[in-house]
C-alpha positions in Angstrom: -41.6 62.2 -16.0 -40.7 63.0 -19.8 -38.2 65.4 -18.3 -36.8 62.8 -16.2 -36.5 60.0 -18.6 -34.5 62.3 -21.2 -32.2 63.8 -19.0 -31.2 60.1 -17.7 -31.2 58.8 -21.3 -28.8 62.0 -22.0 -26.6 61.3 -18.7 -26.2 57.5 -19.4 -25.3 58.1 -23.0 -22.6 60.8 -21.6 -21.8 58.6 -18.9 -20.8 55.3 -21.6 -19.2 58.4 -24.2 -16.7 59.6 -21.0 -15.8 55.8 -20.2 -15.2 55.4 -23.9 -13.2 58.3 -24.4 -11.1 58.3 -21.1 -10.2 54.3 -21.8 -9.7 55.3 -25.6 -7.2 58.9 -24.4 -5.4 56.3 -22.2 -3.7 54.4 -25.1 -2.2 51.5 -23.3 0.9 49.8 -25.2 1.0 46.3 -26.7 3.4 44.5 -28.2 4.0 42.6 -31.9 5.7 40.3 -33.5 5.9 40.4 -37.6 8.3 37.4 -37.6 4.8 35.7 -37.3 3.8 36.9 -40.2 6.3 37.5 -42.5 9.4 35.7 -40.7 11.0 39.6 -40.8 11.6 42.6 -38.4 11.3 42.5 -34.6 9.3 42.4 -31.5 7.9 46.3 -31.4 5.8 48.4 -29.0 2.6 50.4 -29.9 -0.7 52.1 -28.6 -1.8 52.8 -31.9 -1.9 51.9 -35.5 -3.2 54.2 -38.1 -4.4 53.6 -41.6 -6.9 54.7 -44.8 -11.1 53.9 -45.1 -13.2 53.6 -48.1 -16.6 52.4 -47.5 -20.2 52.3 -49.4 -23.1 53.5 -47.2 -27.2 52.3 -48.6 -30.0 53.0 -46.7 -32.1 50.3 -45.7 -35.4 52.9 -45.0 -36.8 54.3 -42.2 -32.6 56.4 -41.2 -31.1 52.7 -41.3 -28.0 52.4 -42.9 -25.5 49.8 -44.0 -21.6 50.7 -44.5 -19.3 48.1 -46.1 -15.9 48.2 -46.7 -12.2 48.6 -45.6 -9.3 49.8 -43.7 -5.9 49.4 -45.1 -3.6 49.7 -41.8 -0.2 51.4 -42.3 1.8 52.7 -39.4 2.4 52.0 -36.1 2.7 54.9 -33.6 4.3 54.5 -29.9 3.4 58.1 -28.4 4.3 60.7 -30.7 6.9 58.5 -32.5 6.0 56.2 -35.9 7.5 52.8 -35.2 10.3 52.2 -37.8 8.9 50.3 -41.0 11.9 47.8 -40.5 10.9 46.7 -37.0 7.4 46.5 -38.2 7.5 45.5 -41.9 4.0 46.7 -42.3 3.5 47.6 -46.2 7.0 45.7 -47.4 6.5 42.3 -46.3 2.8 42.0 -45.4 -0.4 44.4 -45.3 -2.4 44.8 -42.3 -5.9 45.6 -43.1 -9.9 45.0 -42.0 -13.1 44.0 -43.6 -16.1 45.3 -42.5 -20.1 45.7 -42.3 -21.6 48.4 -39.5 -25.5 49.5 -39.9 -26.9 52.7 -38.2 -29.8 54.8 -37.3 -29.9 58.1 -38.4 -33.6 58.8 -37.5 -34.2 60.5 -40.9 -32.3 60.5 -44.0 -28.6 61.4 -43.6 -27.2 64.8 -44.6 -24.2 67.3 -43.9 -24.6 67.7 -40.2 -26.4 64.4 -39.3 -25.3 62.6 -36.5 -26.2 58.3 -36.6 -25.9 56.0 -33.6 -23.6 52.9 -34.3 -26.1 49.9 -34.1 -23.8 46.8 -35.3 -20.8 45.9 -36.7 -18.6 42.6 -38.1 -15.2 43.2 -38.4 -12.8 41.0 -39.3 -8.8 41.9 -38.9 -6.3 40.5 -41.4 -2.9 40.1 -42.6 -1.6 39.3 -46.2 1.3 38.3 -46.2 3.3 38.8 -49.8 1.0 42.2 -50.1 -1.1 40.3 -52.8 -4.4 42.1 -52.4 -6.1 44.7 -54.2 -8.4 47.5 -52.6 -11.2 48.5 -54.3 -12.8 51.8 -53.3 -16.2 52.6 -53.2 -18.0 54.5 -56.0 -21.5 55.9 -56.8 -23.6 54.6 -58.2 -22.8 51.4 -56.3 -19.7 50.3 -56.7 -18.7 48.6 -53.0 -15.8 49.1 -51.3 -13.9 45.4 -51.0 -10.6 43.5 -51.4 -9.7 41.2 -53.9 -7.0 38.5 -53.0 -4.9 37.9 -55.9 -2.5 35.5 -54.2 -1.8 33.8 -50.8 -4.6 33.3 -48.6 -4.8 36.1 -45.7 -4.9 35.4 -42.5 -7.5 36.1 -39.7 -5.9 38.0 -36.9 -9.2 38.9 -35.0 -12.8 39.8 -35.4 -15.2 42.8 -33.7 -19.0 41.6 -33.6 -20.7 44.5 -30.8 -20.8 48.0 -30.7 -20.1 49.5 -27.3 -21.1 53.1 -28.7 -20.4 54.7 -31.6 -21.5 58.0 -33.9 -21.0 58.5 -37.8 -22.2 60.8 -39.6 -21.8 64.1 -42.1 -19.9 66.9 -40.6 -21.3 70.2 -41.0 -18.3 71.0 -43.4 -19.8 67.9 -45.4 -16.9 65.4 -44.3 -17.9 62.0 -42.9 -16.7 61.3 -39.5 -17.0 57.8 -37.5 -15.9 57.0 -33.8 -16.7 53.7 -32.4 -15.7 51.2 -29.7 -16.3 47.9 -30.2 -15.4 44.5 -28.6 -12.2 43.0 -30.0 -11.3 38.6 -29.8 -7.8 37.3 -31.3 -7.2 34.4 -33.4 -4.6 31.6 -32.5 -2.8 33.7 -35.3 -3.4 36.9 -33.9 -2.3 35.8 -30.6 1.3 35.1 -32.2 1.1 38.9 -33.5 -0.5 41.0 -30.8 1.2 38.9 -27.9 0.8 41.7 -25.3 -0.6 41.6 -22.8 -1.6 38.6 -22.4 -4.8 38.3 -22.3 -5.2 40.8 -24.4 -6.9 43.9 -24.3 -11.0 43.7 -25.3 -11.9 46.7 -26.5 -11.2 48.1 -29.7 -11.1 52.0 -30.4 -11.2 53.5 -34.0 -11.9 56.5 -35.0 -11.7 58.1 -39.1 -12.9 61.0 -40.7 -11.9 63.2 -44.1 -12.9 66.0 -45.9 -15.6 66.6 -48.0 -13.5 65.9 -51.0 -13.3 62.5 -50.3 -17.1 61.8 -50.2 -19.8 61.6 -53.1 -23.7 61.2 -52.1 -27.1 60.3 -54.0 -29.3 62.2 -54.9 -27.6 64.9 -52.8 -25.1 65.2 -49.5 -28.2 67.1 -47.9 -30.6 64.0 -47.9 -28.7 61.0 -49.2 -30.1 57.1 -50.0 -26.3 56.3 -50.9 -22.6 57.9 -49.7 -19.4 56.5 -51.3 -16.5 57.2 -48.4 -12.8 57.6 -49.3 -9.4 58.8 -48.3 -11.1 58.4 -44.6 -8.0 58.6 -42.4 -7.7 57.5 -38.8 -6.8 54.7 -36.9 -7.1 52.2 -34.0 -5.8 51.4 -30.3 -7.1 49.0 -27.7 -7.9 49.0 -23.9 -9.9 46.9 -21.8 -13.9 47.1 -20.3 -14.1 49.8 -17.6 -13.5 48.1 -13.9 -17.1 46.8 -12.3 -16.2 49.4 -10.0 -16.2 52.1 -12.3 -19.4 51.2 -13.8 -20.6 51.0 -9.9 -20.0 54.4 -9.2 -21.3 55.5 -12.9 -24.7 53.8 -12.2 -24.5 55.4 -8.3 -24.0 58.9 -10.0 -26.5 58.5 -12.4 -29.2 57.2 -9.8 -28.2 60.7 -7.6 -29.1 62.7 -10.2 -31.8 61.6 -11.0 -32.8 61.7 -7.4 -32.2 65.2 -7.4 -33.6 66.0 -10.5 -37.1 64.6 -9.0 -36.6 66.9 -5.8 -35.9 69.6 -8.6 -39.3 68.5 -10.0 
């Protein structure tokens, strides 16, 4: 029965990782329009907008973490093509950029090669218009990762508040690494901006990561209480929540094999 339980604990969590990544590989288009924002450009199309990542990671005992901080978003891509900085007016006329808190178990302290499950997140999108804010990266000993606004008040495009799955961690190069799908809910003002589809999409995909270069750790990147993450590159697209139908034949496949797996037994 041990047996059992981990290899369905195993197939579930590979079952949820290949609806993630197959909605996430699809990169459905949306649409935008600046003009909301900052009155300039034009009506563009994207499947994904790619941006920078500092954070501060603390443990909170027993392989819990906390990670606060930022992305700075800065290019729209449609395919293999950036979306031309006059259509989107993205770092001219107005910054596009999140704040954020995530926790995670690590199940021991985390260390080059560590792996942590995703366990919560609160994400807020934003735009700023005039480019008025300053981003403050993260630093050891404890210097958090945040954004100062300096001049007109940003504006709430839409907010994450559930973690779908997710994985962070320490590569075994000693890089940090994150990929996590959340939930994703416009604003009234971030229906003006992202208005297609319409509804739309619910999901949000992001995935960053960096070098080793861009990551300090106390006491040590082999067992560490504190990380301080920058020059984290990566970025974001959307999709919706996999079809009932789809989960119906996930939970039918998973059933069989476990059905076999008893006969196995």
């Amino acid at each position: 029965m041990i047996k059992l339980n981990k290899f369905v604990r195993t197939a579930v969590a590979s079952a949820v990782i290949a609806l993630g990544s197959s909605a996430a590989m699809a990169s459905p288009q949306f649409q935008v329009d600046p003009t909301s924002i900052a009155g300039t450009g034009s009506v563009f199309t994207a499947d994904f907008v790619l941006g920078g990542s500092s954070a501060l990671i603390t443990s909170l005992g027993g392989g819990n973490y906390q990670s606060e901080g930022w992305i700075n978003y800065t290019t729209f891509m449609n395919g293999p093509s950036t979306v031309a900085v006059n259509q989107t007016r993205v770092g001219f006329d107005y910054s596009l950029f999140a704040t954020f808190t995530q926790t995670f178990a690590c199940g021991g302290l985390l260390g080059v090669g560590v792996s942590c499950a995703s366990t919560g997140v609160n994400l807020s999108l934003w735009a700023d218009p005039g480019i008025t804010n300053v981003f403050n990266a993260a630093a050891l000993p404890g210097t958090a990762a945040t954004v100062t606004d300096t001049g007109v008040a940003d504006i709430l495009l839409g907010t994450a508040n559930t973690v779908l799955v997710g994985f962070a961690g320490i590569s075994p190069l000693g890089g940090a690494f994150q990929n996590i799908t959340t939930n994703f809910n416009l604003t009234a003002a971030g229906s003006n901006y992202f208005i297609a589809p319409v509804p739309f999409y619910s999901l949000a995909f992001s995935n960053f990561n960096n070098t080793s270069t861009g990551i300090a750790c106390a006491p040590s990147c082999a067992a560490a209480t504190t990380v301080a993450i920058n020059n984290e590159n990566g970025g974001t697209d959307f999709n919706n929540v996999p079809e009932p139908a789809t989960l119906a034949l996930v939970g039918l496949g998973l059933l069989g094999m476990g059905a076999a797996r008893r006969r196995k037994a």
